[in-house]
Backbone as CSV, one residue per row, in Angstrom:
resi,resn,N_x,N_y,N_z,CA_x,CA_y,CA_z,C_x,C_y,C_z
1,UNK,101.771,105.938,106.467,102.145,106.807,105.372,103.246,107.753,105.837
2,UNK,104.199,107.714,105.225,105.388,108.716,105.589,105.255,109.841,104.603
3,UNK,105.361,110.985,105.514,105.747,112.965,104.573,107.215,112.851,104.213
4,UNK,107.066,113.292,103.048,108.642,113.177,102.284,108.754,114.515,101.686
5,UNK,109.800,115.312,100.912,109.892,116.494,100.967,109.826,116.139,99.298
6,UNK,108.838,117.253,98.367,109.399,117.152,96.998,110.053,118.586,96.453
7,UNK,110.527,118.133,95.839,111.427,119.110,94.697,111.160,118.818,93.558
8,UNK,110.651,120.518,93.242,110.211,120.140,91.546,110.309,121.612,90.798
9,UNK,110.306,121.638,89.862,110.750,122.529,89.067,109.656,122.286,87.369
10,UNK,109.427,123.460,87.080,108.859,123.607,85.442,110.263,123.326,84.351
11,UNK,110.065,122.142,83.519,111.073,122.423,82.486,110.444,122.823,81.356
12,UNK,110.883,122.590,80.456,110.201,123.218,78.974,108.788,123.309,78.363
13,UNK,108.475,121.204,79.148,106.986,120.937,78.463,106.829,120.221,79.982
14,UNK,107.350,119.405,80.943,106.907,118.931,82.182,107.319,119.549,83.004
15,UNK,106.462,119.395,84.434,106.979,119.687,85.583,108.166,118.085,85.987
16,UNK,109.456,118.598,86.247,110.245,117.527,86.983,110.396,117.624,88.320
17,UNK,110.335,116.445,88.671,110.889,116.659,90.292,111.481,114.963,90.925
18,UNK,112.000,115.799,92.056,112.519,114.303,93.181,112.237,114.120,94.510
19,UNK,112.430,113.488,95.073,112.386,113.330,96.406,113.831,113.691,97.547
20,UNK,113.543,114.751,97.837,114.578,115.031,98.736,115.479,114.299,99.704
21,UNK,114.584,113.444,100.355,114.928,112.319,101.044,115.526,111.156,100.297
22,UNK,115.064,110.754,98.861,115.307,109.873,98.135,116.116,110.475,96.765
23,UNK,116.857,111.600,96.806,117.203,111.874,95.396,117.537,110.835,94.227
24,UNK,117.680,109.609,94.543,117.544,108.572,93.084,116.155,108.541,92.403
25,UNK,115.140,109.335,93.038,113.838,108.692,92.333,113.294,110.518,92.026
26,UNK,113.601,110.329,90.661,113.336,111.179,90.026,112.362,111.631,88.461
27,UNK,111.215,111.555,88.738,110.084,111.759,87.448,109.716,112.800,87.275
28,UNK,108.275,112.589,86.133,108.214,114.210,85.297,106.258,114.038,85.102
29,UNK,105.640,115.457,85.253,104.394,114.963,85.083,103.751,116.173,84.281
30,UNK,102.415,116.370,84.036,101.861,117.604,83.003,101.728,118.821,83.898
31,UNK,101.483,117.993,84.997,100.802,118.776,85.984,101.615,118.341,87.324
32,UNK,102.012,119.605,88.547,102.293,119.386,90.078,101.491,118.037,90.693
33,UNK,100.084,118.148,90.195,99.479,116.597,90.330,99.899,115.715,90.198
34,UNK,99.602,115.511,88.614,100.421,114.459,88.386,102.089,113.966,88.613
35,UNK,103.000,115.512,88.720,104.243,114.728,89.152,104.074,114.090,90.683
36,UNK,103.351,114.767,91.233,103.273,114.005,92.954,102.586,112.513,92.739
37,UNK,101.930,112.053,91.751,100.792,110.759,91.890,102.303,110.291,91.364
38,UNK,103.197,110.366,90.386,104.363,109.702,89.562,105.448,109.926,90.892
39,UNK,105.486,110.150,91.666,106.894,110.540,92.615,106.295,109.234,93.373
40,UNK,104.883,109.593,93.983,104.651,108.434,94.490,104.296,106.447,93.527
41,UNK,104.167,106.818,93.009,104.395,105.476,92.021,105.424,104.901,91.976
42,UNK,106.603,106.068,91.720,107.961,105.739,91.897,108.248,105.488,93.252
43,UNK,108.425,105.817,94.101,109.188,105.302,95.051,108.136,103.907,95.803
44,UNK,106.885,103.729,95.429,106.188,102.396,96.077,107.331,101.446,95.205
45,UNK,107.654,101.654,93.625,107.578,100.571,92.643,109.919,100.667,93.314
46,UNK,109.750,101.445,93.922,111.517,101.146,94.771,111.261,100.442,95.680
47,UNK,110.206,100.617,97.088,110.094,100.142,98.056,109.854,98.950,97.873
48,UNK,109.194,98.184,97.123,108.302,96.728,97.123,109.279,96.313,96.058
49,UNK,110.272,96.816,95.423,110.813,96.071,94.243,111.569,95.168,94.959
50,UNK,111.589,93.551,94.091,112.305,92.480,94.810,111.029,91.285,96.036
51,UNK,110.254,92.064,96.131,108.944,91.952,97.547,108.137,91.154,96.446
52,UNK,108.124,89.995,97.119,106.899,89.090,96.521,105.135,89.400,96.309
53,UNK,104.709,89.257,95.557,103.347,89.712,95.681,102.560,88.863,97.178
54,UNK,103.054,87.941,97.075,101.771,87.321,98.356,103.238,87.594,99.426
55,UNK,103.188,88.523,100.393,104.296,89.365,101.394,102.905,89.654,102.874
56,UNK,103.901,90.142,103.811,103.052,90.278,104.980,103.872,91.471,105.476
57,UNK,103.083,92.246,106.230,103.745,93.945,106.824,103.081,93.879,108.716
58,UNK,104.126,94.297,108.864,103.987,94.429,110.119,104.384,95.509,110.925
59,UNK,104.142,96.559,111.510,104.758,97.670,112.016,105.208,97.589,113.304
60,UNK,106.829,98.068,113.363,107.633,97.830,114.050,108.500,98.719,115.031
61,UNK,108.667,99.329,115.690,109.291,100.455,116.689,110.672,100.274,115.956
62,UNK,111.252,100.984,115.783,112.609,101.260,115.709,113.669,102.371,116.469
């Protein structure tokens, strides 16, 4: 599991926010909760997009 930095802000009727590290992935939720469960939704549904469902992971030194 990787710590990622969020940014979020109250707008009118949602909380919005992004990922600092990732500023393209940017959602909106009722609640600080819920925008963090939607930040993370979003960026799994970036990471695995293109990634076959039957896939294999392996952790790797870089």
């Amino acid at each position: 599991m990787s710590r990622m930095t969020m940014v979020y802000w109250k707008g009118d009727t949602f909380w919005l926010g992004k990922l600092k590290e990732h500023p393209e992935i940017m959602t909106q939720g009722r609640t600080v909760k819920e925008l963090e469960e939607n930040l993370r939704d979003a960026y799994d549904m970036m990471v695995m997009e293109d990634v076959p469902e039957r896939h294999r992971e392996k952790a790797i030194a870089i």
